[in-house]
Backbone bond lengths (Angstrom), bond angles and torsions (degrees), N, CA, C in turn:
res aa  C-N    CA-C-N  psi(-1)  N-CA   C-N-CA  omega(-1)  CA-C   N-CA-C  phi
1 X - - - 1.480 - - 1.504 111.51 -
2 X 0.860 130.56 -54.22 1.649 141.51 137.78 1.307 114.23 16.27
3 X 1.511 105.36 -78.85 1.658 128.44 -173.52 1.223 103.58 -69.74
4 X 1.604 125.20 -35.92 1.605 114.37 177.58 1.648 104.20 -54.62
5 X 1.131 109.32 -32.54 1.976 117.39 -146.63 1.640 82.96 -66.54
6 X 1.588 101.40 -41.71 1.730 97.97 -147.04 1.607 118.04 -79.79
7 X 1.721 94.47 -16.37 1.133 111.85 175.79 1.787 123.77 -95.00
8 X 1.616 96.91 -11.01 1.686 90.07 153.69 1.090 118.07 -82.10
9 X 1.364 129.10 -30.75 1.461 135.55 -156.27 1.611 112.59 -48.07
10 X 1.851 109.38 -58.59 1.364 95.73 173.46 1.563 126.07 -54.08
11 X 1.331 136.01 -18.77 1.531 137.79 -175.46 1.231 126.29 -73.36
12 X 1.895 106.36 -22.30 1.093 113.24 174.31 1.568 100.02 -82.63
13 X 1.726 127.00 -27.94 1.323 90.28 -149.42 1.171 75.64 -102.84
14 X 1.909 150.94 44.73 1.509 149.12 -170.98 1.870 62.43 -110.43
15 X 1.291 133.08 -85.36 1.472 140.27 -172.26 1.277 114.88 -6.25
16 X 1.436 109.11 -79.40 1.482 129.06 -173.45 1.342 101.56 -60.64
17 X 1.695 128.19 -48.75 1.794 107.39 -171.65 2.192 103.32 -75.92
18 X 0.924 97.07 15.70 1.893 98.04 -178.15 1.478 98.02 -103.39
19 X 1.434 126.56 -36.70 1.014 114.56 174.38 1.762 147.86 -74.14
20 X 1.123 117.40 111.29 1.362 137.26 -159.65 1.546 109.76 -19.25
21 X 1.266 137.92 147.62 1.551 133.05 167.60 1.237 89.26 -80.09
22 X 1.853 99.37 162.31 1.670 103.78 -171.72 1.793 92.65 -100.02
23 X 1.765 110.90 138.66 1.273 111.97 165.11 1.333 142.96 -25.09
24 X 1.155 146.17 92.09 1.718 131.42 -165.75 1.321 107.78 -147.33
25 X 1.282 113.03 154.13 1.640 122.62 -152.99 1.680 86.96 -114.20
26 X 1.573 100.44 110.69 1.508 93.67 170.12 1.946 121.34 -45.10
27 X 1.140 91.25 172.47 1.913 100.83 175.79 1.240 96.42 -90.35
28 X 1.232 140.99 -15.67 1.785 129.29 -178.96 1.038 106.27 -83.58
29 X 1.750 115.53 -34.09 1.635 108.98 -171.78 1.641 94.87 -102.30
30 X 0.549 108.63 30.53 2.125 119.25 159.12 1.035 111.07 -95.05
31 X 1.841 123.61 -46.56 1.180 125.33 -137.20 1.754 91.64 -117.71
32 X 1.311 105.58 -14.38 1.379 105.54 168.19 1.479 125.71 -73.20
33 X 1.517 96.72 -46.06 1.931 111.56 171.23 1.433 108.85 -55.02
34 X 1.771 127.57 -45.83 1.025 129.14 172.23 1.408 100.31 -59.34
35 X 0.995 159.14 -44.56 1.645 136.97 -151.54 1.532 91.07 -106.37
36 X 1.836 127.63 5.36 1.202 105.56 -160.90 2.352 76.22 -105.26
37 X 1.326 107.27 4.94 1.399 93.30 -168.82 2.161 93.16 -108.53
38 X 1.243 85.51 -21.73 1.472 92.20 172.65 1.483 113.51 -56.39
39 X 0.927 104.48 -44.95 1.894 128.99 -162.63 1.760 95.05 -70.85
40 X 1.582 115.95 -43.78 1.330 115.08 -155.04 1.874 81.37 -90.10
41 X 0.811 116.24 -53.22 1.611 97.61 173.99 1.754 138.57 -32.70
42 X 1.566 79.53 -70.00 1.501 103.65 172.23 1.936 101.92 -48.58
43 X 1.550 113.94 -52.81 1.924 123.39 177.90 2.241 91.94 -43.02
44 X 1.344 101.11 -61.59 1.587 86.67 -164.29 1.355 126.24 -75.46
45 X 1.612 114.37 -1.44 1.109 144.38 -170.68 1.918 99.29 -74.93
46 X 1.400 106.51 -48.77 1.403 144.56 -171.94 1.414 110.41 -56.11
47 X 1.460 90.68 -64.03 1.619 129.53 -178.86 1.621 99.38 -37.55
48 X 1.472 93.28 -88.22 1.156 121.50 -168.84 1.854 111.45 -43.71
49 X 1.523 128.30 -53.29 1.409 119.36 130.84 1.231 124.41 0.19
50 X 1.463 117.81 -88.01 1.540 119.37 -168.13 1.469 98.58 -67.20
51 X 1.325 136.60 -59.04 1.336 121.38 -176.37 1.856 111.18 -41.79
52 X 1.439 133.52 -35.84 1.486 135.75 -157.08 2.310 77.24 -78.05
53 X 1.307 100.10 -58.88 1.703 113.83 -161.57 1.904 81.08 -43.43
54 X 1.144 118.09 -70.61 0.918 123.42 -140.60 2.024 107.25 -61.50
55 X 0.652 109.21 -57.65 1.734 127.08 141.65 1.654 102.10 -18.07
56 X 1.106 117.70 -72.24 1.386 104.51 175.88 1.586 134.73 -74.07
57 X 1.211 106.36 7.32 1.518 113.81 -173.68 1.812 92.39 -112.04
58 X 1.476 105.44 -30.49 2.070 100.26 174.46 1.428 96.99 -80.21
59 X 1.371 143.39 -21.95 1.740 117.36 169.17 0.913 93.69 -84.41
60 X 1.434 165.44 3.15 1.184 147.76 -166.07 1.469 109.46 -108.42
61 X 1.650 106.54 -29.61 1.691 120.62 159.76 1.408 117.00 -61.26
62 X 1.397 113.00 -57.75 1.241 135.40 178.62 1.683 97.28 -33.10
63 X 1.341 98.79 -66.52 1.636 93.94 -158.76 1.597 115.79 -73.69
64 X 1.362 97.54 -11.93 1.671 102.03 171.32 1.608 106.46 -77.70
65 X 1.614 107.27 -37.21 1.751 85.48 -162.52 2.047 96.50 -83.95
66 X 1.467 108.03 -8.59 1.323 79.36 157.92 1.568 130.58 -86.28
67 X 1.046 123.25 -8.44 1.382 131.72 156.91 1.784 106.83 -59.34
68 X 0.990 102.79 -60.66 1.430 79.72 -178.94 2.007 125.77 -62.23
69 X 1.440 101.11 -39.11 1.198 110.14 144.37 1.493 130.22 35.92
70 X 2.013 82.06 -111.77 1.485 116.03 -176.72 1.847 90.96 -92.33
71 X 1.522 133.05 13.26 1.345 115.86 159.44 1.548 115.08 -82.13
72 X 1.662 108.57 -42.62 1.361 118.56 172.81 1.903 116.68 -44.45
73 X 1.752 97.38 -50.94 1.418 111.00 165.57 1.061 122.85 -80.13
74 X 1.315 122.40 47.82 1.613 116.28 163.06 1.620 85.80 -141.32
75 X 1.441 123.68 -55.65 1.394 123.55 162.26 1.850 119.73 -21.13
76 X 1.070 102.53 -67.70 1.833 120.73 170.03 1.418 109.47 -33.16
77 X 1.717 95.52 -59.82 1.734 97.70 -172.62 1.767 103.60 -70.09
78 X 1.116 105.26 -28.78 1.740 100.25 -160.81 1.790 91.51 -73.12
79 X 1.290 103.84 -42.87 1.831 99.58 167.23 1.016 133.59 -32.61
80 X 1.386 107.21 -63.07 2.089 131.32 169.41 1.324 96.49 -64.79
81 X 1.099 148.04 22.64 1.752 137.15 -175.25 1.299 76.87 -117.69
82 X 1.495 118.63 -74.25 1.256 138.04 -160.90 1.528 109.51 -50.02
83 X 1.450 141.07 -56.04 0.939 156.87 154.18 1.929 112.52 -28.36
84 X 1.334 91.83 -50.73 1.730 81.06 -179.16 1.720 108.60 -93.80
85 X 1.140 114.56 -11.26 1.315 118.51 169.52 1.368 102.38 -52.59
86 X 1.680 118.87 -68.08 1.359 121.64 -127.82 2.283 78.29 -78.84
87 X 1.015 103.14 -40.95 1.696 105.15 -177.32 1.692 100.67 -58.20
88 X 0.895 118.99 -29.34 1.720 114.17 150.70 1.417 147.96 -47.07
89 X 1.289 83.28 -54.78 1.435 118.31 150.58 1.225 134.02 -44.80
90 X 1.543 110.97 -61.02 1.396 120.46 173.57 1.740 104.77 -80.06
91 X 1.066 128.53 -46.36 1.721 120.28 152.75 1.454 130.84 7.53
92 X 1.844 76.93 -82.49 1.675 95.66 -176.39 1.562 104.66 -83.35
93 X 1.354 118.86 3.29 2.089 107.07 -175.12 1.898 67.00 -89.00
94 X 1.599 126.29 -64.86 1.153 85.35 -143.71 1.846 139.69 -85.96
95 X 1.480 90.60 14.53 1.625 114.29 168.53 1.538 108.61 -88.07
96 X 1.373 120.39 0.79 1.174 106.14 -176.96 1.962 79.90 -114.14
97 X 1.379 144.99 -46.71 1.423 122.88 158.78 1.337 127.98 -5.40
98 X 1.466 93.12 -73.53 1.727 134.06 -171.89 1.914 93.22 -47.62
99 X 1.204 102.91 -55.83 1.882 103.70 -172.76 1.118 97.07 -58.51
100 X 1.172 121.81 -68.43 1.504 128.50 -160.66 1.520 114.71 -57.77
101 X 1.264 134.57 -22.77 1.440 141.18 179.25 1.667 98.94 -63.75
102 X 1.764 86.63 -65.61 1.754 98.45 -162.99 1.612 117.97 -68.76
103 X 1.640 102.65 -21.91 1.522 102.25 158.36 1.341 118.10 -52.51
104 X 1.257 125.73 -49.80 1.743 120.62 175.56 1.359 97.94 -63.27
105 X 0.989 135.94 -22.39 2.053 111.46 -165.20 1.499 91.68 -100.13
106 X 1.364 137.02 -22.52 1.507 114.60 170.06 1.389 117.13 -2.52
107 X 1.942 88.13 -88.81 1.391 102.56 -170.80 1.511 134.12 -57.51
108 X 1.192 106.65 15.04 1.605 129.29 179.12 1.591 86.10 -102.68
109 X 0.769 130.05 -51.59 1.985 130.29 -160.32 1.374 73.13 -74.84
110 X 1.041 151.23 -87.43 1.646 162.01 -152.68 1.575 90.44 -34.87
111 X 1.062 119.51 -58.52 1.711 115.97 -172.04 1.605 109.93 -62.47
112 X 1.439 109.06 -52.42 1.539 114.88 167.60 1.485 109.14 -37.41
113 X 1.264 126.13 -62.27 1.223 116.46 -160.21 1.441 124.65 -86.43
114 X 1.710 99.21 -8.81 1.587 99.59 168.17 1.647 98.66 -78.67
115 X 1.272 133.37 -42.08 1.153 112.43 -167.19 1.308 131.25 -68.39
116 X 1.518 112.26 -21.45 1.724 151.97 156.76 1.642 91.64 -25.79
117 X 1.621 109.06 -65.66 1.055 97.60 -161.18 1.711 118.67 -103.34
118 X 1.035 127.26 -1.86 0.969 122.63 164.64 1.768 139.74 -87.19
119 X 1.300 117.33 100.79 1.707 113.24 -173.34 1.316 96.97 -43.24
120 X 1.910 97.84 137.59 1.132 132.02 150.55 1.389 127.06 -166.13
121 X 1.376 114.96 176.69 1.622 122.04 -158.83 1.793 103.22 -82.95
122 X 1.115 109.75 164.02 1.469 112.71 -178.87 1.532 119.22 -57.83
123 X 0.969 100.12 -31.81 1.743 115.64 -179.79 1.359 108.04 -72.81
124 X 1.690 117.65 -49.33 1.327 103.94 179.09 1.708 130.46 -89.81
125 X 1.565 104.62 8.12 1.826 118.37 167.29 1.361 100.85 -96.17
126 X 1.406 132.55 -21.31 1.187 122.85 170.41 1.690 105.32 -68.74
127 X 1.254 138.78 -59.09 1.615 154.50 148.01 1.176 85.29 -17.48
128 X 1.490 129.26 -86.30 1.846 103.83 -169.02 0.940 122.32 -75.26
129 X 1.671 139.89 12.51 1.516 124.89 161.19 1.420 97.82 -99.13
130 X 1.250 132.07 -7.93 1.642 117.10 169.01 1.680 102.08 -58.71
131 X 1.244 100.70 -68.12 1.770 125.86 -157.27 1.493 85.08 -54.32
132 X 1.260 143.17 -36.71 1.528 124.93 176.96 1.578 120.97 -79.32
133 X 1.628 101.53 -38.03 1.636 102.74 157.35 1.452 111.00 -21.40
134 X 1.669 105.30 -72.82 1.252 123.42 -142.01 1.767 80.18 -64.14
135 X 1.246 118.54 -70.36 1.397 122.77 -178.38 1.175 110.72 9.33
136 X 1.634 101.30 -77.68 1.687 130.81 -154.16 1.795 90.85 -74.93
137 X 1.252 142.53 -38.38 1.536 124.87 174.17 0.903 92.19 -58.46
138 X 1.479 130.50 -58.52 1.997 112.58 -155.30 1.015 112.62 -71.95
139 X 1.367 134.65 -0.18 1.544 134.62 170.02 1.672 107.26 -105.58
140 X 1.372 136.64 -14.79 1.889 143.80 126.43 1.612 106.01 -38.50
141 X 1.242 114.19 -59.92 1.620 93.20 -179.70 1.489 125.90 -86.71
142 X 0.857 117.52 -4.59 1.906 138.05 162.92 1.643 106.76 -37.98
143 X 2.030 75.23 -51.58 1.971 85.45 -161.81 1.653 105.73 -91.95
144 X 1.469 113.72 6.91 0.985 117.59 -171.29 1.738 130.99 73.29
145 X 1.353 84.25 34.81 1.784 102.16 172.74 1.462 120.57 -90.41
146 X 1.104 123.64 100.62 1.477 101.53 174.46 1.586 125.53 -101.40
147 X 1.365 142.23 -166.19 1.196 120.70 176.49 1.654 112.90 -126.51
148 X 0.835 118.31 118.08 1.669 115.68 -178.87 0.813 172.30 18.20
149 X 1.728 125.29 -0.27 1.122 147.16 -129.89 2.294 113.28 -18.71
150 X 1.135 97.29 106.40 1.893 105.65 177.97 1.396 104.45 -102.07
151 X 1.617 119.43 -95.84 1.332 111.96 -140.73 1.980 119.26 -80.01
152 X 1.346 92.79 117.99 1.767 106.23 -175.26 1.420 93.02 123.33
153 X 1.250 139.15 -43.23 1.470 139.56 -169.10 1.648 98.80 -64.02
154 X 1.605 101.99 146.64 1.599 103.43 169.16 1.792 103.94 -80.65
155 X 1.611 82.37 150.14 1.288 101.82 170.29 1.620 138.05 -50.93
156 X 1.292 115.81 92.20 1.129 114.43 -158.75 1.918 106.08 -111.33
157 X 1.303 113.06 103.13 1.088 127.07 -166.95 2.277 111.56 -48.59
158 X 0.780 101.67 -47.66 1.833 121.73 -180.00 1.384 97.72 -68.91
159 X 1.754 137.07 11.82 1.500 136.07 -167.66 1.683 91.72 -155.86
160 X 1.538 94.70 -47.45 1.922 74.93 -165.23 1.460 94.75 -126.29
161 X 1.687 98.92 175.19 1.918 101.74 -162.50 1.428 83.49 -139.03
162 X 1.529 109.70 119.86 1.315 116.43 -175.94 1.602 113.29 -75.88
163 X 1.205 121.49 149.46 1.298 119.38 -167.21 1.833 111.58 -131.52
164 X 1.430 109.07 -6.90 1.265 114.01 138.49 1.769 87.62 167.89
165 X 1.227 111.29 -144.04 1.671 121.02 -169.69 1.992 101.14 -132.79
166 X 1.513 82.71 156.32 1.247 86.82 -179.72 1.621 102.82 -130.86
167 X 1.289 122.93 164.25 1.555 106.98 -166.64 1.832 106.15 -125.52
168 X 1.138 90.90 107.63 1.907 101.74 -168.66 1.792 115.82 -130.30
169 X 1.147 115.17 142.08 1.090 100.33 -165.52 1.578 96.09 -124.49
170 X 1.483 117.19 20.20 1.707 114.98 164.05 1.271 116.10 -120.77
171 X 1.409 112.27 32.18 1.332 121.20 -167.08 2.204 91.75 -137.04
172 X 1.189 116.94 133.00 1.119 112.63 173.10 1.749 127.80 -58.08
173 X 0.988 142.42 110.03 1.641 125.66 -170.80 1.612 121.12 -52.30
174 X 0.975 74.07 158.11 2.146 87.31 -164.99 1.772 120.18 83.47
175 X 1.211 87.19 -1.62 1.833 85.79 -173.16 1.431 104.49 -115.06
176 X 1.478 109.86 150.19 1.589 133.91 176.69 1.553 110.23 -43.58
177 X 1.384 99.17 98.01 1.685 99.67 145.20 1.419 138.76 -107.59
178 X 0.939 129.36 52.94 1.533 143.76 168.66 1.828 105.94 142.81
179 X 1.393 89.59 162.47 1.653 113.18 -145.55 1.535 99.89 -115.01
180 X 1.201 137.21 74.99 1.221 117.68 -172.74 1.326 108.48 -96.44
181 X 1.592 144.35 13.88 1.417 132.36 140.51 1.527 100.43 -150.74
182 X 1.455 102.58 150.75 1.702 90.67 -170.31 1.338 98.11 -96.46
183 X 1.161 113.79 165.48 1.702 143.06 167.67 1.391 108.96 -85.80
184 X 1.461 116.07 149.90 1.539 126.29 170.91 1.865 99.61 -133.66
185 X 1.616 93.45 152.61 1.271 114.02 -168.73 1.640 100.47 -116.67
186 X 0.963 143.61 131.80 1.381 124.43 161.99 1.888 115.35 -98.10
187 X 0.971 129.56 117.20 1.854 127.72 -153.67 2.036 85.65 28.32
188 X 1.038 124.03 -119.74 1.565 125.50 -141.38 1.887 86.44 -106.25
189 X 0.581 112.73 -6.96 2.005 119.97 -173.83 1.749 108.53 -59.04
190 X 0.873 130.72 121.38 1.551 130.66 -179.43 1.579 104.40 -89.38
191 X 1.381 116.49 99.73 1.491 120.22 166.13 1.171 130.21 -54.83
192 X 1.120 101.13 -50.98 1.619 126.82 -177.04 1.340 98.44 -178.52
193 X 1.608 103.50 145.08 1.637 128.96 -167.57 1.592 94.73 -84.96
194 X 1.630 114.89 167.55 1.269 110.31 -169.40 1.781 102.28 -120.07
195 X 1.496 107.71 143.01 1.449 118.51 -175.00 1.555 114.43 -58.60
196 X 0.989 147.29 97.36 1.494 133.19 173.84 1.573 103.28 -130.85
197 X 1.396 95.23 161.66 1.590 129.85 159.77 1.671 109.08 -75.46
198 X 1.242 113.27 143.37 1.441 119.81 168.22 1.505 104.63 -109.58
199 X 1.763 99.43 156.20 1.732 94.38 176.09 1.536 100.05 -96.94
200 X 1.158 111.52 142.88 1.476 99.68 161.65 1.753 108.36 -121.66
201 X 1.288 117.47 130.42 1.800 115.50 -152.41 1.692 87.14 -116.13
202 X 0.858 98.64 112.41 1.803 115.26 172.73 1.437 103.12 -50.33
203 X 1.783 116.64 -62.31 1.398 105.66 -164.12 1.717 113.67 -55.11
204 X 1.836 111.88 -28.89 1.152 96.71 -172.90 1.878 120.44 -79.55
205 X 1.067 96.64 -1.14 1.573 100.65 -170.99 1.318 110.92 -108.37
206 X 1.467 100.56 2.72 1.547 93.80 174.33 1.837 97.40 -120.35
207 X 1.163 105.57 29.01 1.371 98.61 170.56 1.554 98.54 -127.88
């Protein structure tokens, strides 16, 4: 009876090691899914936070960049005010120039036209176009016009515009001998350059 025992013994335990372990969900991977549903909570919990924060920092932009906005557009307009003002400005300075020049030359046209109409001899319309000459300079230096200084002065190219040479030998070379239209200066302002002749002096250029 013995030998039967000893000789079932291995069959049961050939049985028992064939038979399957029973299915079971460890406790780590329980406790992991739980903290992995914790985590996804707590994430939309988070979420949902920064989305509300975030929401409040875009109206809070919003209302600044419309503040800045209508600052840019009030700036713009005050620009275009400013802009057509100052062209207003310069308008009326230079119609009020413009008056004031031609108010002094009237009375120069006033002399022209009395002499226009009154007969006289050659000698005495020459006498009234001097005396208006003179007129019309003293109303050039009023406004502060002067005229150029040319003949005897050296040739100074940025004042005078040479119009050819003349050949003299009592006149120093390079300098103005005759004036054939004058130049005006306004204080230091170059109006127009003045017409002259240059001397050119043989003895000095050949020494």
């Amino acid at each position: 009876m013995f030998r039967r025992t000893r000789r079932e013994m291995p069959e049961q335990e050939t049985e028992l090691s064939v038979v399957e372990p029973v299915d079971a969900t460890p406790a780590a991977q329980v406790a992991s899914e739980e903290g992995a549903l914790n985590v996804t909570a707590e994430g939309e919990t988070v979420e949902s936070r920064a989305e509300s924060v975030s929401r409040e920092e875009f109206d809070k932009l919003k209302v600044e960049r419309d503040q800045l906005l209508d600052r840019l557009a009030r700036q713009q307009a005050e620009f275009e005010n400013a802009r057509k003002r100052g062209e207003r400005e310069r308008t009326e300075f230079r119609e009020f120039a413009t008056g004031s020049v031609v108010e002094q030359f009237l009375p120069v046209l006033d002399n022209f036209e009395l002499a226009l109409k009154h007969d006289s001899t050659v000698a005495q319309m020459r006498h009234g176009v001097e005396l208006i000459v003179k007129q019309m300079q003293e109303t050039l230096r009023q406004l502060q016009v002067n005229p150029v200084p040319t003949v005897g002065e050296v040739f100074d190219p940025r004042v005078h515009e040479a119009l050819g040479s003349v050949e003299r030998d009592d006149l120093p070379d390079q300098h103005v001998a005759e004036e054939i239209r004058p130049g005006y200066k306004l204080r230091e302002r170059l109006l127009r350059p003045a017409l002259v002749r240059v001397v050119h002096n043989p003895k000095q250029t050949s020494e």
